[in-house]
Backbone as XML, in Angstrom:
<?xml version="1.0"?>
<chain id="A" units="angstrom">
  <residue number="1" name="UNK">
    <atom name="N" x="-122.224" y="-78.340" z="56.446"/>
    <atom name="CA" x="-121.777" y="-77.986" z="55.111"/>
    <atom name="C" x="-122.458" y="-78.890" z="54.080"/>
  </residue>
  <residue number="2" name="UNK">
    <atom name="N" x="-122.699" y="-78.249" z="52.342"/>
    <atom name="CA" x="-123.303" y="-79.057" z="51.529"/>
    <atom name="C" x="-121.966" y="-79.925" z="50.866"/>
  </residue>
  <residue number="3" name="UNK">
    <atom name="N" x="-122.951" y="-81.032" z="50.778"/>
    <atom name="CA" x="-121.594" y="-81.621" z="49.694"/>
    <atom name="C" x="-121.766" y="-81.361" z="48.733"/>
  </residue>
  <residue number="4" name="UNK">
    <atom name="N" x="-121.008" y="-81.304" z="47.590"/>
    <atom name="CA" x="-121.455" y="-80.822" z="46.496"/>
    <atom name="C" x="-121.697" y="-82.156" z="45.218"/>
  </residue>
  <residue number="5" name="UNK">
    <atom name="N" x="-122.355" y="-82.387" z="44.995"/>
    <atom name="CA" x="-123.428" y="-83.821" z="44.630"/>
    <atom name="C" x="-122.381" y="-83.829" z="42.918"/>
  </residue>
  <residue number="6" name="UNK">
    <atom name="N" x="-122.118" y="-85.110" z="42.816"/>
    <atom name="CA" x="-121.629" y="-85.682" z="41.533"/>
    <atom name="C" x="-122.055" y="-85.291" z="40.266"/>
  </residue>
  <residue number="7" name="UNK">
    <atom name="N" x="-123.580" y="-84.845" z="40.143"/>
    <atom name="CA" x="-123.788" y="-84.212" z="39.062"/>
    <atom name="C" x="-123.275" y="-83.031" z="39.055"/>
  </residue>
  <residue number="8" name="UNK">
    <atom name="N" x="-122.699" y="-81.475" z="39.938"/>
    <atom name="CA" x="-122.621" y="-80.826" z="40.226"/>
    <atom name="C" x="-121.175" y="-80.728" z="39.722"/>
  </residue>
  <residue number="9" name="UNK">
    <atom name="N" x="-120.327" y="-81.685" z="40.609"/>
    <atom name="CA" x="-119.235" y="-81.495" z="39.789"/>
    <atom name="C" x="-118.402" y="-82.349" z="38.513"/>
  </residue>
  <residue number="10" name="UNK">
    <atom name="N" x="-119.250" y="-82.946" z="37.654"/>
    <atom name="CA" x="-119.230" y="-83.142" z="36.505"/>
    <atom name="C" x="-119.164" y="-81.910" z="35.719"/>
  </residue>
  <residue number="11" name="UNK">
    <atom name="N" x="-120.203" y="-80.934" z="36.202"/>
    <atom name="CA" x="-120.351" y="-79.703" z="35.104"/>
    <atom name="C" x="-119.286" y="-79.058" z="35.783"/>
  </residue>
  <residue number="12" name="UNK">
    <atom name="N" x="-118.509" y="-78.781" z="36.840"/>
    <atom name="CA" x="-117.712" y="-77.350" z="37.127"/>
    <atom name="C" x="-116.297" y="-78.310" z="36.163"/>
  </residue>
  <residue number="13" name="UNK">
    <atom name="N" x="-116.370" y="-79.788" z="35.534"/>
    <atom name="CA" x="-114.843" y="-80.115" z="35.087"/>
    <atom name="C" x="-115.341" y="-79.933" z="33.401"/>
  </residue>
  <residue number="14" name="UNK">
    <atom name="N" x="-116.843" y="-79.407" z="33.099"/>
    <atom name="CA" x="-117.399" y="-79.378" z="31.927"/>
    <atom name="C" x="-117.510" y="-77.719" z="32.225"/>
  </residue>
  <residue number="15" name="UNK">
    <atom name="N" x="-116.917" y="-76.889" z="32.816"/>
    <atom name="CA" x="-117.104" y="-75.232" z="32.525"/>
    <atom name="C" x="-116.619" y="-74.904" z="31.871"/>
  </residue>
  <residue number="16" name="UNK">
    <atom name="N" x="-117.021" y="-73.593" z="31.183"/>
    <atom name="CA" x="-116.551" y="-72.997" z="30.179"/>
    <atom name="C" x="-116.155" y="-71.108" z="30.417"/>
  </residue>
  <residue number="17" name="UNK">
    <atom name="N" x="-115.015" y="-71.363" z="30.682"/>
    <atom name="CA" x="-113.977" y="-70.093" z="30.948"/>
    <atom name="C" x="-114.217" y="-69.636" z="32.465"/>
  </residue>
  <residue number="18" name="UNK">
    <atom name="N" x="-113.800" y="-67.852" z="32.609"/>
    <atom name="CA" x="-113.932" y="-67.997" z="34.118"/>
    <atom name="C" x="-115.171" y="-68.049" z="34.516"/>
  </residue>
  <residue number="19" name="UNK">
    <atom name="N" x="-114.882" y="-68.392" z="35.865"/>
    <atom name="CA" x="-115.844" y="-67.898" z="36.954"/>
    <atom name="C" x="-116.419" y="-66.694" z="37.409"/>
  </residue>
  <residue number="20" name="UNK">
    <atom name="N" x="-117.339" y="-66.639" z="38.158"/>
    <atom name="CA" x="-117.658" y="-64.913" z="38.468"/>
    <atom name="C" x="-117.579" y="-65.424" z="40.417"/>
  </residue>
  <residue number="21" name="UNK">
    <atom name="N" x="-117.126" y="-64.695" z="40.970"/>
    <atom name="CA" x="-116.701" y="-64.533" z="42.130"/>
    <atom name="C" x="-117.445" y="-63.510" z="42.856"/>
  </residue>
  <residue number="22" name="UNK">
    <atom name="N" x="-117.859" y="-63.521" z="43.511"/>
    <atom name="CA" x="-118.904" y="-62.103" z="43.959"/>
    <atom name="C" x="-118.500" y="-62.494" z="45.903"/>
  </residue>
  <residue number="23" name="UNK">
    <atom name="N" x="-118.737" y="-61.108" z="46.014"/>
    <atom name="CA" x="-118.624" y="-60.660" z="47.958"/>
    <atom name="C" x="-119.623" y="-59.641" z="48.005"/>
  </residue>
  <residue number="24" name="UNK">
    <atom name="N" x="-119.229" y="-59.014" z="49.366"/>
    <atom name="CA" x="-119.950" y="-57.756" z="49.434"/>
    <atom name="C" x="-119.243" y="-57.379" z="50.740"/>
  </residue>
  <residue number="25" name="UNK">
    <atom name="N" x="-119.151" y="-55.700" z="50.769"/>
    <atom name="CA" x="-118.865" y="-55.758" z="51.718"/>
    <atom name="C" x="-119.431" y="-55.111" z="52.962"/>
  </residue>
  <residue number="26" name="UNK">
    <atom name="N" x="-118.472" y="-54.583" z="54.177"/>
    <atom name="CA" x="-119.707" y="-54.309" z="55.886"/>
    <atom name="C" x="-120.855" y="-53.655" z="55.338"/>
  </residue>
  <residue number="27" name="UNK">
    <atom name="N" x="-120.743" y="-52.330" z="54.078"/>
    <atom name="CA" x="-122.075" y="-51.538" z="54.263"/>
    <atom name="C" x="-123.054" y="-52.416" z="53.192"/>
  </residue>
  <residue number="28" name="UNK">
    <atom name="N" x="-122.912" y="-54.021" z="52.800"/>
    <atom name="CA" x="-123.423" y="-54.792" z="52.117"/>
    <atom name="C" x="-123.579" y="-54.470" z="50.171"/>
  </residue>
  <residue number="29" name="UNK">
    <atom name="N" x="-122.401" y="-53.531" z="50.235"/>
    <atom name="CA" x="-122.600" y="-53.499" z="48.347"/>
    <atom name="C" x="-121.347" y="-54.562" z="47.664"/>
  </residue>
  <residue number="30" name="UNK">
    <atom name="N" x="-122.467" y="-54.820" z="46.744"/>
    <atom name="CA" x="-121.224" y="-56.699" z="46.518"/>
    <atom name="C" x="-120.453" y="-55.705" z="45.130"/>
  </residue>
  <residue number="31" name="UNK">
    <atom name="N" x="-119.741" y="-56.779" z="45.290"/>
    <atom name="CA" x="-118.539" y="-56.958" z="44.226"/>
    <atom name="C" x="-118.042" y="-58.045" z="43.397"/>
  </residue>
  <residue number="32" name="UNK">
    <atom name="N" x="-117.727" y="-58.212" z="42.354"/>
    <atom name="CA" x="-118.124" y="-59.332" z="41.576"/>
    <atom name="C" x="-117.161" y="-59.192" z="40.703"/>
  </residue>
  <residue number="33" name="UNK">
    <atom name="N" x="-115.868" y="-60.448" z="40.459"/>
    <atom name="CA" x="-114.783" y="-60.512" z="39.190"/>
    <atom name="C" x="-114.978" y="-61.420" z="39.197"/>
  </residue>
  <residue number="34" name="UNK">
    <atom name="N" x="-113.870" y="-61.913" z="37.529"/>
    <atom name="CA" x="-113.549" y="-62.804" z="36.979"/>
    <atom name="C" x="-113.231" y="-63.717" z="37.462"/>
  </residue>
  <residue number="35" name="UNK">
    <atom name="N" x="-112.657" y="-64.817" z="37.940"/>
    <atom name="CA" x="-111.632" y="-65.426" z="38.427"/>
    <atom name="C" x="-111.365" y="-66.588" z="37.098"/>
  </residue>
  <residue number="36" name="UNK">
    <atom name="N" x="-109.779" y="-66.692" z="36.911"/>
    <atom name="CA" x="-109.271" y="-67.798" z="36.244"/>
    <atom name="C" x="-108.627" y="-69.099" z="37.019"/>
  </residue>
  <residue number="37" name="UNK">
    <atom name="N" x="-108.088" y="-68.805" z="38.033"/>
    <atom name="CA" x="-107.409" y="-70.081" z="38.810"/>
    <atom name="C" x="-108.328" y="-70.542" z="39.381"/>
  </residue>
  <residue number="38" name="UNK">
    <atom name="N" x="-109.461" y="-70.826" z="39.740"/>
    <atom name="CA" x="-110.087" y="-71.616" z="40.298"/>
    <atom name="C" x="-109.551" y="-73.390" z="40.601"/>
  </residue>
  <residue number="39" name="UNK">
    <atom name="N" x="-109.860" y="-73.739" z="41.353"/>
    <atom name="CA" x="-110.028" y="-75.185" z="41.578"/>
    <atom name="C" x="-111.273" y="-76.112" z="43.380"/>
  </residue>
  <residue number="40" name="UNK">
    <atom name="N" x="-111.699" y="-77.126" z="42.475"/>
    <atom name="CA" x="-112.771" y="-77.872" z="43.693"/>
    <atom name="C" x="-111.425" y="-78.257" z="44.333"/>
  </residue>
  <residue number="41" name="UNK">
    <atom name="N" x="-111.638" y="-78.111" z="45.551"/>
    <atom name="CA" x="-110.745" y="-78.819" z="46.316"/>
    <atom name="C" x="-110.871" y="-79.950" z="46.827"/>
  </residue>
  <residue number="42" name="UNK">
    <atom name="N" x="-112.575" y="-80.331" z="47.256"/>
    <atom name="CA" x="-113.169" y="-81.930" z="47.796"/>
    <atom name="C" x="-114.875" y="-81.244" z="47.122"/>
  </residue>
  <residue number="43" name="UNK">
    <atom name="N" x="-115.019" y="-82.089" z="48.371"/>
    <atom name="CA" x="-116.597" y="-82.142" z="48.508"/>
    <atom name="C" x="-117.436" y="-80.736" z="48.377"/>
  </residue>
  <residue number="44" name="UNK">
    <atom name="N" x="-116.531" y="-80.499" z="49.438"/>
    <atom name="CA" x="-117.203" y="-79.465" z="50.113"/>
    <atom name="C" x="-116.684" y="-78.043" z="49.643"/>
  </residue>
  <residue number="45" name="UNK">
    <atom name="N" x="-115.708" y="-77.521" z="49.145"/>
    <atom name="CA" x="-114.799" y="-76.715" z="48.945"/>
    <atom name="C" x="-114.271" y="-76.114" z="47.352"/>
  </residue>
  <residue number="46" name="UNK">
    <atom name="N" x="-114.612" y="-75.067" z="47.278"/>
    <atom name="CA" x="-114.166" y="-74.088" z="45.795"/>
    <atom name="C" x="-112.704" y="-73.262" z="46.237"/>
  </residue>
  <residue number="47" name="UNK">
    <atom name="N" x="-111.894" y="-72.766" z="45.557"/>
    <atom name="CA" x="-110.728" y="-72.282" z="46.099"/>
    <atom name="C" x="-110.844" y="-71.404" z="45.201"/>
  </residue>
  <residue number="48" name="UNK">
    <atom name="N" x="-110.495" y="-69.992" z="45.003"/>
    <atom name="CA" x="-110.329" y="-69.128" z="44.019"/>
    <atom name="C" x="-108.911" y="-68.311" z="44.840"/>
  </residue>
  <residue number="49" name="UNK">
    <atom name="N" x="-107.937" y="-68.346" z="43.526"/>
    <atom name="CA" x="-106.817" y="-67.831" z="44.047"/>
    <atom name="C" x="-106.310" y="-66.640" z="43.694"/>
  </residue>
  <residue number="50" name="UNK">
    <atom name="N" x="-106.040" y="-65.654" z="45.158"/>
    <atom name="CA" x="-106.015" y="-63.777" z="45.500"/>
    <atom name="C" x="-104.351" y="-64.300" z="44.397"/>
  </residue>
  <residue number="51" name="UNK">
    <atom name="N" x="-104.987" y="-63.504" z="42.401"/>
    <atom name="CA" x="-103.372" y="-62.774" z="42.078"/>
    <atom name="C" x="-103.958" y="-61.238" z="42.035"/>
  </residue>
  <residue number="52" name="UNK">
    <atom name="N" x="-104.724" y="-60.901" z="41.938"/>
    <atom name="CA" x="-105.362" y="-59.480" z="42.078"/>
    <atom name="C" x="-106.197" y="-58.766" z="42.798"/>
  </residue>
  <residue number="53" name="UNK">
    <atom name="N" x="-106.433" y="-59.877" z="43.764"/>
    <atom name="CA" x="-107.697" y="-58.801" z="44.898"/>
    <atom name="C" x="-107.692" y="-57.456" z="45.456"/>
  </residue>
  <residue number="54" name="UNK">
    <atom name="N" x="-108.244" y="-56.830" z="45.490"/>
    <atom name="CA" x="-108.418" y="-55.894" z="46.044"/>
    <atom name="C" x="-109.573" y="-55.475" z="47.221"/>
  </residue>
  <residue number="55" name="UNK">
    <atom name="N" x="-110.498" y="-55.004" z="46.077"/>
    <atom name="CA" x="-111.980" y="-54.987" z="46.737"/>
    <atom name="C" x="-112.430" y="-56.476" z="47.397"/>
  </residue>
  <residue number="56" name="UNK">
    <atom name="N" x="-112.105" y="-57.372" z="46.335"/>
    <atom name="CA" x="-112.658" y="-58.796" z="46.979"/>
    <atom name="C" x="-111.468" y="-59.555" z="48.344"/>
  </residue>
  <residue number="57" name="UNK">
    <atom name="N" x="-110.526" y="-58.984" z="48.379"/>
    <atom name="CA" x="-109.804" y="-59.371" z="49.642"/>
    <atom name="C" x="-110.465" y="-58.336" z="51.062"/>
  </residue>
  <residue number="58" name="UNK">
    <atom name="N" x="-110.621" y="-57.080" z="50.714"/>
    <atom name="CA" x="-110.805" y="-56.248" z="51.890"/>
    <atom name="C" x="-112.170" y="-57.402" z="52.156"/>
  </residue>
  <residue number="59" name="UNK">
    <atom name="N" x="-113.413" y="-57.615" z="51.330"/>
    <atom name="CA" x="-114.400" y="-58.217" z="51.496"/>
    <atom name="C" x="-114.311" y="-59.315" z="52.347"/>
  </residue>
  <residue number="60" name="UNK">
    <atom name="N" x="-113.781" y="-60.427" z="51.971"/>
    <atom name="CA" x="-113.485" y="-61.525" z="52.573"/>
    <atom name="C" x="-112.346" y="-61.104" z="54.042"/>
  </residue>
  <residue number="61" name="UNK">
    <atom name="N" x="-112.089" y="-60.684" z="53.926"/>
    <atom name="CA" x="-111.177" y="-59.745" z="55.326"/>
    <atom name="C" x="-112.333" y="-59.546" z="56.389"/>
  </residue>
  <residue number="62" name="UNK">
    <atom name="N" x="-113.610" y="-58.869" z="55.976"/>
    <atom name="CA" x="-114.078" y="-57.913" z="56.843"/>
    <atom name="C" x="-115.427" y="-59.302" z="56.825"/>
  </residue>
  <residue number="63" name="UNK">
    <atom name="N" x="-115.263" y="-60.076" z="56.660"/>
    <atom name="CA" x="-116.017" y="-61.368" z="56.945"/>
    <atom name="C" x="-117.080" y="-61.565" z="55.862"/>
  </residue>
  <residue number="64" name="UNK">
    <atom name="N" x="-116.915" y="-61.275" z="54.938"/>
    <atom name="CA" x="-118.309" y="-61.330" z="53.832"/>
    <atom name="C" x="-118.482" y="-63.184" z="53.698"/>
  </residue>
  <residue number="65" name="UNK">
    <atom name="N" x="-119.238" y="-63.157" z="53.202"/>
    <atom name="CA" x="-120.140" y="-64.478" z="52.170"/>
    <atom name="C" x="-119.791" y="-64.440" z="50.707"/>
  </residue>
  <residue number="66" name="UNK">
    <atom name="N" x="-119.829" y="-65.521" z="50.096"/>
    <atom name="CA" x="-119.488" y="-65.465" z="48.724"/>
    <atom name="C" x="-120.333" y="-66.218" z="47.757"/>
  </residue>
  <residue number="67" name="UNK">
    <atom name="N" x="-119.830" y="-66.366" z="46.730"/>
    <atom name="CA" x="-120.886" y="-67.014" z="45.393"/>
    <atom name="C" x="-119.810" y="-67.306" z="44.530"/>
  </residue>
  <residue number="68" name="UNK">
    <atom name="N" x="-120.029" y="-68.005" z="43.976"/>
    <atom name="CA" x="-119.023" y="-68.992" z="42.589"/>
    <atom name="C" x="-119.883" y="-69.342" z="41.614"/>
  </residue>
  <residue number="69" name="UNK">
    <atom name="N" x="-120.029" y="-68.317" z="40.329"/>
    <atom name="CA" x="-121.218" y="-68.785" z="39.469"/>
    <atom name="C" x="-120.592" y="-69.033" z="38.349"/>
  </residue>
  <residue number="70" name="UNK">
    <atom name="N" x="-120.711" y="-70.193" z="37.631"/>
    <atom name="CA" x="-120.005" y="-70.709" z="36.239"/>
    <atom name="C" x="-120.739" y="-71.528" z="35.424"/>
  </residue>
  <residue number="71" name="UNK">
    <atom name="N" x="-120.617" y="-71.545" z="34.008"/>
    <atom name="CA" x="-121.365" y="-71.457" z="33.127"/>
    <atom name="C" x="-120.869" y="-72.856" z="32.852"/>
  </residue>
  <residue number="72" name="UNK">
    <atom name="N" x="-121.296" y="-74.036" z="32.095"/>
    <atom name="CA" x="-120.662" y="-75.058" z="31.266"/>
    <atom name="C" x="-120.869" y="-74.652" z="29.913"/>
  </residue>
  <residue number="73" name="UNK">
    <atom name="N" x="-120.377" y="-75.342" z="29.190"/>
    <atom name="CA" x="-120.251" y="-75.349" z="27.970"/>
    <atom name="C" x="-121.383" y="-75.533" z="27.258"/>
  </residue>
  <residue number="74" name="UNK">
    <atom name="N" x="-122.206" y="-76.339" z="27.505"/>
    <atom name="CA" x="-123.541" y="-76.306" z="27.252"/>
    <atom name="C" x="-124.623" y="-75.313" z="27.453"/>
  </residue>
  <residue number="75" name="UNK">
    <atom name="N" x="-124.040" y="-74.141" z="28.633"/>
    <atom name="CA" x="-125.074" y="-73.366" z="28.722"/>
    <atom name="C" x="-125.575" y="-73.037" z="29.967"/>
  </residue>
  <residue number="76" name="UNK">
    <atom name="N" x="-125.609" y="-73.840" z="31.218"/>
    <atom name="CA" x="-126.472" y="-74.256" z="31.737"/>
    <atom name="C" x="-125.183" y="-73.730" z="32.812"/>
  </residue>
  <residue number="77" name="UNK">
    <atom name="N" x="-126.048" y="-72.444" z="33.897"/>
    <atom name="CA" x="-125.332" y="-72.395" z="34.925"/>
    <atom name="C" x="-125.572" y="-72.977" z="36.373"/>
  </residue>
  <residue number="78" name="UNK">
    <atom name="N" x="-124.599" y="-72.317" z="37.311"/>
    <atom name="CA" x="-124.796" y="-73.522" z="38.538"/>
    <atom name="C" x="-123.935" y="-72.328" z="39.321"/>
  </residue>
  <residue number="79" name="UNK">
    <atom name="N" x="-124.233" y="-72.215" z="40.490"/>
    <atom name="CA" x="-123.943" y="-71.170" z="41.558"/>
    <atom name="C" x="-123.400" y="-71.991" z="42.701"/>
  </residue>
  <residue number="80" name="UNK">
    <atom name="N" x="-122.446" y="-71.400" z="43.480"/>
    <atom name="CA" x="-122.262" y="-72.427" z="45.243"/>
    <atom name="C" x="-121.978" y="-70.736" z="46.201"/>
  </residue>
  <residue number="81" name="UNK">
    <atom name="N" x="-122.756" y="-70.917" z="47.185"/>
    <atom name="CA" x="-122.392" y="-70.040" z="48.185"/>
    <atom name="C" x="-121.836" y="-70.651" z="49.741"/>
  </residue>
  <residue number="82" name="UNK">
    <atom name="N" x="-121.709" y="-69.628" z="49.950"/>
    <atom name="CA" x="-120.836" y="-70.184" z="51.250"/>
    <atom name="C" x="-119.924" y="-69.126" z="52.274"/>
  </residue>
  <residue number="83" name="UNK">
    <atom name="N" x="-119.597" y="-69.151" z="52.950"/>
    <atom name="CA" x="-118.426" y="-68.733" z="54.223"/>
    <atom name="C" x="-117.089" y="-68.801" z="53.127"/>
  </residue>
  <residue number="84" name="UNK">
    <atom name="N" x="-116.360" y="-67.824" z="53.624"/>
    <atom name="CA" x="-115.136" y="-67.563" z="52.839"/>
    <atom name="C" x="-113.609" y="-67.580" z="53.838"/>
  </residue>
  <residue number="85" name="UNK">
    <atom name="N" x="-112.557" y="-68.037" z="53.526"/>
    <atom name="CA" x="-111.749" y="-68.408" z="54.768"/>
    <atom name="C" x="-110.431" y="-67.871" z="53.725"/>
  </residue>
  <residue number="86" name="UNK">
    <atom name="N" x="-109.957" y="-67.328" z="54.036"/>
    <atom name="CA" x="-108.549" y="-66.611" z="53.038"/>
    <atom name="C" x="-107.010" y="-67.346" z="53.567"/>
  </residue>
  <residue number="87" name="UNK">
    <atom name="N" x="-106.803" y="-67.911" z="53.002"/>
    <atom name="CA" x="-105.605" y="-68.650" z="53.178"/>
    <atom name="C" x="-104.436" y="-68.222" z="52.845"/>
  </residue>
  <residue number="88" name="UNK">
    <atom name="N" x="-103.436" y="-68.181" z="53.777"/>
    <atom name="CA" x="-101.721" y="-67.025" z="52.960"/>
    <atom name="C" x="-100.965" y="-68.421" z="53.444"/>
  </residue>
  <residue number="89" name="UNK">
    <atom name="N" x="-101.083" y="-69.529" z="54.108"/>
    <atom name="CA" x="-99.838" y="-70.571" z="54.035"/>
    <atom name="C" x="-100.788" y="-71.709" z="54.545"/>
  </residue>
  <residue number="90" name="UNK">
    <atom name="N" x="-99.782" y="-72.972" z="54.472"/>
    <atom name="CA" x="-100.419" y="-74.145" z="54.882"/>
    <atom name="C" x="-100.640" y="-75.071" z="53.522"/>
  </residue>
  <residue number="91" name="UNK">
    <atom name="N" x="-100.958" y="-76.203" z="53.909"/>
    <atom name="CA" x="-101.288" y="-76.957" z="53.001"/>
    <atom name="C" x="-102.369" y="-76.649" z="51.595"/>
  </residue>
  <residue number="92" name="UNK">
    <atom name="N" x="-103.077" y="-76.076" z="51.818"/>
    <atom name="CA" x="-104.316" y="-75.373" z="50.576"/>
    <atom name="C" x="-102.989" y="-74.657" z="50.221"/>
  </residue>
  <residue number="93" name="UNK">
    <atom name="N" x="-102.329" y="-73.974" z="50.678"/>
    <atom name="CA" x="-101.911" y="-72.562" z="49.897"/>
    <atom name="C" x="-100.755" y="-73.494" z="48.822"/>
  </residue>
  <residue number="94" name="UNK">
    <atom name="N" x="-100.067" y="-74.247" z="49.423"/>
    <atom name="CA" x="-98.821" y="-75.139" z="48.806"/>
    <atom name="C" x="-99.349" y="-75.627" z="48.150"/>
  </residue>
  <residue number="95" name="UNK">
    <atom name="N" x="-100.584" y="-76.038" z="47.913"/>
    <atom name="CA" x="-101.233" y="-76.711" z="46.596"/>
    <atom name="C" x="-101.803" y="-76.274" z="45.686"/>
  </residue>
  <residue number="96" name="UNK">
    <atom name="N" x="-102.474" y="-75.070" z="46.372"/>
    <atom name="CA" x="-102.472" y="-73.556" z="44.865"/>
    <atom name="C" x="-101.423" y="-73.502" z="44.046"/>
  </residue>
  <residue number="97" name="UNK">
    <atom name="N" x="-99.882" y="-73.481" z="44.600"/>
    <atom name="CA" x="-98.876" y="-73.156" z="43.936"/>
    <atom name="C" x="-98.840" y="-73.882" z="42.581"/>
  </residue>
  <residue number="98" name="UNK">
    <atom name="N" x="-99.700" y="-75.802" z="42.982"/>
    <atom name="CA" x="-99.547" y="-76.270" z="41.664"/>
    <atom name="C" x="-100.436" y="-76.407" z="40.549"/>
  </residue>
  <residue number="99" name="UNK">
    <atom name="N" x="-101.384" y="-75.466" z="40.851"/>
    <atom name="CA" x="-102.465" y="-75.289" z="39.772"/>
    <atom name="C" x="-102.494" y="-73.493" z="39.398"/>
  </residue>
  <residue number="100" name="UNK">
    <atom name="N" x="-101.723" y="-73.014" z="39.797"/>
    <atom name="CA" x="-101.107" y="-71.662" z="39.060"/>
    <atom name="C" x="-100.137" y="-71.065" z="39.028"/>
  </residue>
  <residue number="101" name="UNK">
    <atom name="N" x="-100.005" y="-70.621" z="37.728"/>
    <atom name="CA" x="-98.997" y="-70.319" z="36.957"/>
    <atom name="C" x="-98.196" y="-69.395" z="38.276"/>
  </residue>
  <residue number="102" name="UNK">
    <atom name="N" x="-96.740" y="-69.508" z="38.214"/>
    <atom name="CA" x="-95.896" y="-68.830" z="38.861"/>
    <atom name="C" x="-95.417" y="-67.635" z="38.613"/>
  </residue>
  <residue number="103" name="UNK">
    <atom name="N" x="-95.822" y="-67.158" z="37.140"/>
    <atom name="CA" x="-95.593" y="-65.705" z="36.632"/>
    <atom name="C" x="-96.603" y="-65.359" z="37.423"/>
  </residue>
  <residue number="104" name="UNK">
    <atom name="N" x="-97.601" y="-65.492" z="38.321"/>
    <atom name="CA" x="-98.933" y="-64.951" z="38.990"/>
    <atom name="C" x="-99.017" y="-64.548" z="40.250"/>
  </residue>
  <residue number="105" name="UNK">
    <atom name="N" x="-98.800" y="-63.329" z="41.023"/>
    <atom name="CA" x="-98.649" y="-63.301" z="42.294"/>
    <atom name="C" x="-98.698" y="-64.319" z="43.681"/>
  </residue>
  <residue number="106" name="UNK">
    <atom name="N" x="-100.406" y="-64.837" z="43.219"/>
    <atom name="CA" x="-100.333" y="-66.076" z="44.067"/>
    <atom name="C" x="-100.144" y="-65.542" z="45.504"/>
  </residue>
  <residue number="107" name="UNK">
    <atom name="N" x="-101.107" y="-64.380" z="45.723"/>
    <atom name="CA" x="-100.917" y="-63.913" z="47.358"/>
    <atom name="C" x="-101.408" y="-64.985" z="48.226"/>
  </residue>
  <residue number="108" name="UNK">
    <atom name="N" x="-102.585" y="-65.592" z="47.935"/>
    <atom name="CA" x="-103.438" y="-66.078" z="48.510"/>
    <atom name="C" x="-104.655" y="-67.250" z="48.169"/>
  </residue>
  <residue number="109" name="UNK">
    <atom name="N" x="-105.089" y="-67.942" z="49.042"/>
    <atom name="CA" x="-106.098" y="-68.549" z="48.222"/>
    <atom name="C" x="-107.550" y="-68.188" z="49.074"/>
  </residue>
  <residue number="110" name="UNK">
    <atom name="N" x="-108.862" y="-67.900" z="48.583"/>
    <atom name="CA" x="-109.864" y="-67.553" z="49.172"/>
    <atom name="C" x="-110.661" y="-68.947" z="48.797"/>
  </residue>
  <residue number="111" name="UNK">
    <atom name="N" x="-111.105" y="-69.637" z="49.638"/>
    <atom name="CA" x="-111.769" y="-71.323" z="50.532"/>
    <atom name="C" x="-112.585" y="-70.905" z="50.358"/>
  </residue>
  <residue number="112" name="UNK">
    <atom name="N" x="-113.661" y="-71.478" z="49.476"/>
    <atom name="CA" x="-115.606" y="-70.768" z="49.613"/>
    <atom name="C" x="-115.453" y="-72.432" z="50.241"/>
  </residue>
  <residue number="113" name="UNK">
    <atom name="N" x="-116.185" y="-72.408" z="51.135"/>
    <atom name="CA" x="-116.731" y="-73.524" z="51.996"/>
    <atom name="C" x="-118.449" y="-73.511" z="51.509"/>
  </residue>
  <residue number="114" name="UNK">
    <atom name="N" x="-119.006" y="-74.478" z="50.816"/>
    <atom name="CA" x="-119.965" y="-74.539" z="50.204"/>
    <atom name="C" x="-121.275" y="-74.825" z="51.251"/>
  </residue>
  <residue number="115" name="UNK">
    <atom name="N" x="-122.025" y="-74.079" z="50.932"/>
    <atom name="CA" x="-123.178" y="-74.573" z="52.334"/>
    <atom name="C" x="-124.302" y="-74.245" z="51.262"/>
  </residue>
  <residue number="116" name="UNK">
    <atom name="N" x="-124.079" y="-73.746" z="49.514"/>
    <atom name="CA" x="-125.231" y="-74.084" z="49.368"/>
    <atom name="C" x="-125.178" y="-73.911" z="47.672"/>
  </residue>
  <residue number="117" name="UNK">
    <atom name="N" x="-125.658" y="-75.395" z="46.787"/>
    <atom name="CA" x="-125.603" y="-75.221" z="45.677"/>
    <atom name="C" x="-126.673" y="-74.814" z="45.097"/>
  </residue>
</chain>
């Protein structure tokens, strides 16, 4: 796995609004939303949290790859791909709870495990 290098995440705590989230799925046509809950979890790890998936849950279900592309404020974007691991309990999921809002379904959290910035 990549770590994701100090300059790297300076800019994702310097981004500016959402994220774009992209999959694809078995017959390889991607799919690509918004995401607002985001959070780095360590080093290695982006979390984007299922309150609306649909297309992008069947995706990550049926084993896709992912992308996390976000803009800073300055302009200047920055992408992480990686293996995707969908989380419904456990420690990640109990700690989603405290970085989004509870009016928010909060099915799930989808783990991009970063292997490449």
């Amino acid at each position: 796995m990549a770590i994701i290098p100090a300059e790297i995440k300076q800019a994702w705590e310097n981004r500016n609004g959402a994220v774009v989230f992209a999959t694809v799925d078995a017959e390889g046509m991607p799919n690509a939303i918004y995401a607002t809950c985001v959070n780095m979890l360590d080093d290695e790890s982006v979390a984007v949290c299922d309150n609306f998936f649909n297309k992008t849950r069947a995706n990550i279900l049926s084993g896709s790859k992912g992308a996390i592309v976000f803009i800073t404020k300055e302009g200047k974007a920055y992408q992480f791909k990686g293996a995707i691991e969908y989380v419904t309990e456990g420690p990640i999921f109990e700690e989603m709870k405290g970085w989004v809002k509870d009016t928010l379904p909060r099915e799930a959290v989808a783990v991009l495990k970063v292997e490449a910035v």
